[in-house]
N, C-alpha and C positions, 0 to 999 in steps of 0.2 A: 388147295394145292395149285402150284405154277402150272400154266402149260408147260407142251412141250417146247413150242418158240419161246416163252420165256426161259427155258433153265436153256437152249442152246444158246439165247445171245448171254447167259450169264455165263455159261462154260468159255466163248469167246470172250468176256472181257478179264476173268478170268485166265487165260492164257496167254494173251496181252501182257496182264499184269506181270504175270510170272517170268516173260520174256525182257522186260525194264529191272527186274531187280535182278536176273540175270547178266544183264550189259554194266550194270553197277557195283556186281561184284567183282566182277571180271575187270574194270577199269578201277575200282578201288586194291586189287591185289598186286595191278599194276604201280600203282601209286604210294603203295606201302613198301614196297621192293627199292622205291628209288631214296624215300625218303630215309630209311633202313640205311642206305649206303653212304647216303651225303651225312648222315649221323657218325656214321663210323670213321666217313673221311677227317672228321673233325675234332678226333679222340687222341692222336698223337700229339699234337698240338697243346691240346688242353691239358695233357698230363705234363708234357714239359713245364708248360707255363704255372699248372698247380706246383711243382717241385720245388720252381723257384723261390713259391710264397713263402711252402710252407718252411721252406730254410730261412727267408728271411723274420718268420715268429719265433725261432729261437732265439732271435736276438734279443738282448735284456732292451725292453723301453718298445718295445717292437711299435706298438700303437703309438707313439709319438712320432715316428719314420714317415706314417703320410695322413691326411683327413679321414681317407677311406676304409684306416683301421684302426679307428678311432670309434671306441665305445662311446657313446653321449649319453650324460645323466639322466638326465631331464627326456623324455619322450613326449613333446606333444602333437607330433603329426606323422601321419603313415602314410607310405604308398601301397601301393600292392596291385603288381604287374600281374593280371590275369590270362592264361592263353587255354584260347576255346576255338572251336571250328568255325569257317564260316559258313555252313550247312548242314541242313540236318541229314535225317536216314542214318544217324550213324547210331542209332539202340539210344543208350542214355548216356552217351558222353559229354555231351555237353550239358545236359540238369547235374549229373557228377560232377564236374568239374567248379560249376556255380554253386552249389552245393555245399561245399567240401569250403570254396573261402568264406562264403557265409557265414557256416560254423567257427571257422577260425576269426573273425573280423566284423561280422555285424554287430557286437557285443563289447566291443573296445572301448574304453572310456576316454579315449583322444579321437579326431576327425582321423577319417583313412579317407584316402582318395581314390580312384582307380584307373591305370592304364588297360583298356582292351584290349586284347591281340586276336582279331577276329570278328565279324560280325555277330555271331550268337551271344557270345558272353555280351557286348557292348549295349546288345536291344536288351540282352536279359537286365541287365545293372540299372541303363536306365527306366525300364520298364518300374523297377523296385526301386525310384526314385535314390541311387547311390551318385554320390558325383564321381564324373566320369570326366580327367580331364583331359585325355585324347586315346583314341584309338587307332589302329591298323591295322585296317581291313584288307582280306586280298591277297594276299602275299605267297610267291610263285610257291609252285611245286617243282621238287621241296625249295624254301626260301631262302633265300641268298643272305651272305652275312651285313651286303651291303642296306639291304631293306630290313634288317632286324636291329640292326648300330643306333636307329632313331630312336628306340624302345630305352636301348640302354643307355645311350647319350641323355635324352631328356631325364633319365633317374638318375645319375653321376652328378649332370649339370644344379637339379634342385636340390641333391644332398649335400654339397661343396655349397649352396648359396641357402643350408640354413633352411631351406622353406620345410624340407621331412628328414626326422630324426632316424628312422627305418626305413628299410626298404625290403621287400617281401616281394617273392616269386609263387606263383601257383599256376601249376601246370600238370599234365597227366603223363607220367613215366611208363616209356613205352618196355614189355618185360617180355613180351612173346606175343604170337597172333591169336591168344584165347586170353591172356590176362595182359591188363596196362591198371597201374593203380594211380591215383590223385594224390599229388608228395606239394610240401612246401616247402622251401628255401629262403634263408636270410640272406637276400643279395647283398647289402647294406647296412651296418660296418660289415668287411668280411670279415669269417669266423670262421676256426676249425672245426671240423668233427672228430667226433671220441676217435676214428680210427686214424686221424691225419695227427693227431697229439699222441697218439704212440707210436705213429714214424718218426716227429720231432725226437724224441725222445729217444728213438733208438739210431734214428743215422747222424753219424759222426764227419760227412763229408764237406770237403772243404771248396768253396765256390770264390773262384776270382771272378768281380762283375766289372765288367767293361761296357758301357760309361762308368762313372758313379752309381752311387747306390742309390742316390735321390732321382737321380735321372732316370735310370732303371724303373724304378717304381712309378713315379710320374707315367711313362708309358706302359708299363705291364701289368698296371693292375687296373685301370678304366677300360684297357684292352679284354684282359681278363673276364671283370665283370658283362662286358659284353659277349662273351666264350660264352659265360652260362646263361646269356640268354639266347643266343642263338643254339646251344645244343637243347634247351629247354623247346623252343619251338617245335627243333626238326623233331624231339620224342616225342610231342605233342602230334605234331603231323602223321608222324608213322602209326599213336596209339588209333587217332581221330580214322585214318584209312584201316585199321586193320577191325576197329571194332565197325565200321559203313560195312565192309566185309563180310563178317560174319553177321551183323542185321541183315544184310539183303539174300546174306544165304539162307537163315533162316526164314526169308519172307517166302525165297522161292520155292523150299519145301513144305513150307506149309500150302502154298497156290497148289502147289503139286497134289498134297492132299486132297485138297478142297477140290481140286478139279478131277481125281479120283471119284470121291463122293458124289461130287453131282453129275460126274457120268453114268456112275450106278445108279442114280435115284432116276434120272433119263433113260435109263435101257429099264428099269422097271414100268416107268410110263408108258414108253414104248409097247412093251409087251403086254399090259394091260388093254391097252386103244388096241393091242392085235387081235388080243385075246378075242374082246366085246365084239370086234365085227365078225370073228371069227363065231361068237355065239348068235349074232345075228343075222348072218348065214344059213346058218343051225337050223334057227328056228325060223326064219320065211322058207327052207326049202322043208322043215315038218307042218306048216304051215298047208303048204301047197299041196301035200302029200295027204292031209287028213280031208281034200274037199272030195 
C-alpha cells in the first residue's frame, strides 16, 4: 500500500490534471461557438450560388456547358481532400476521420492521392505510407476563405489539366455538440443529389444571367467548388472543438472521481496511522500500569 506522502502528491497531480482539461474545455467551447458562426455566416451565399447550378442542370447537354461538369469515362486517378485537426485531446476524431477514407479509398483499383488539411491527418497518411501531395497545416480559428482557396484551387487546376479524373472530399459534419458524423463528397465533376434533382424537376423559374452563361459558369462554379471546401473545414473545425469539448469534459470528471477515490483511501490511511498510535498509546500506558 502507498504512503500517505505518496497518494497526497498523487491527489496533487491529480488536481493539476483536472484543472488543464478544465482550461481546454472551457477554450474549446469557446472555439466551437466562433467556428459555429463563421459556418453559418457562409450558408446564404452558398445557397444562392447552389440555386444557380442547380437551374443551370436543367439545361439539355448541361455537362458539355463547362469541364467541371463533365462526367469522364475512364477513371484513372483520384484525389481525396482529407480535413482532420491539427491536434489531439479531441476523443477519436481524428482516428474517425482517417478511418472513414481508408474504408472508402485504400482499396481503389486506380492511384488516389491525398490533399491533408491539418496536421493529424497528414502524419497519419504519411505515417501508412499514402502519397500526400500537399498539405495545410495551421489554419486560423476559424479559417479564412482566403487560406482554404489553396485547397480548392490546387484540385480545379489538376482536374482541368487531366492529371485526376475525381475528386472527393472527406471531412467530419458538424450536427450538434454531442454528435458530428464522418460524410463524403464528390467535389469533382459536380453532381446532384437525389433532393437537389427533385428541385430541378419541380422549379419552373426563369433566370436571366448577366454576363453570358459561359462567363457565369467560368466564375461560379471553381468559386463554388471552393464554397464546399471552405464550409467543409469550418464543420470540420466546429465538429473537431465540440468533440476536444466534451473529451476534456469527460477527462475532468473522471479526475474528479479519481481524486474523490484517492481522498477516501487517504482519510482511510489516515485513520488507520491514527488509529495504531492511538493503540500504542493504549498499550505503553497498560504497560506502565501493570509494573
Amino acid at each position: 500500500m502507498p504512503s500517505t506522502r505518496e497518494m497526497r502528491l498523487r491527489i496533487k497531480s491529480v488536481k493539476s490534471l483536472s484543472q488543464v482539461t478544465r482550461a481546454l474545455e472551457t477554450v474549446s467551447a469557446s472555439k466551437v461557438k466562433r467556428a459555429m458562426a463563421a459556418n453559418s455566416a457562409t450558408l446564404p451565399y452558398a445557397e444562392k450560388a447552389w440555386k444557380v447550378l442547380v437551374h443551370l442542370a436543367r439545361q439539355p447537354g448541361h455537362a458539355s456547358l463547362h469541364p467541371l461538369l463533365n462526367e469522364r469515362k475512364n477513371v484513372n486517378r483520384i484525389l481525396v481532400i482529407m480535413i482532420s485537426g491539427d491536434s489531439g485531446l479531441a476523443g477519436s476524431y481524428n482516428v474517425n476521420i482517417l478511418k472513414y477514407t481508408m474504408e472508402n479509398f485504400s482499396k481503389r483499383s486506380v492511384p488516389v492521392d491525398f490533399v491533408a488539411v491539418g496536421k493529424k491527418g497528414r502524419d497519419m497518411l504519411i505515417r501508412r505510407r499514402f502519397n500526400v501531395v500537399a498539405d495545410f497545416p495551421e489554419l486560423g480559428n476559424p479559417a479564412t476563405f482566403i487560406e482554404t482557396s489553396a485547397a480548392s484551387r490546387l484540385a480545379v487546376d489538376d482536374y482541368l489539366h487531366g492529371k485526376y479524373d475525381q475528386v472527393y472530399i472527406t471531412y467530419t459534419r458538424f450536427i450538434s455538440m454531442s454528435k458530428q458524423e464522418t460524410v463524403m463528397r464528390k467535389l469533382l465533376p459536380l453532381e446532384m443529389e437525389e433532393k437537389d434533382r427533385k428541385t430541378v424537376s419541380n422549379n419552373q423559374a426563369v433566370f436571366t444571367y448577366e454576363p453570358e452563361q459561359k462567363d457565369l459558369l467560368d466564375e461560379i462554379i471553381p468559386r463554388f467548388t471552393a464554397m464546399q471546401v471552405y464550409q467543409a473545414i469550418l464543420s470540420s473545425q466546429a465538429s473537431e472543438h465540440a468533440a476536444r469539448m466534451m473529451a476534456m469534459a469527460n477527462a475532468t470528471d473522471n479526475a474528479n472521481a479519481l481524486i474523490s477515490a484517492l481522498q477516501l483511501d487517504y482519510n482511510k490511511a489516515r485513520q488507520q496511522i491514527i488509529t495504531n498510535e492511538m493503540l500504542d498509546i493504549v498499550g505503553g500506558a497498560a504497560a506502565l500500569e501493570s509494573r
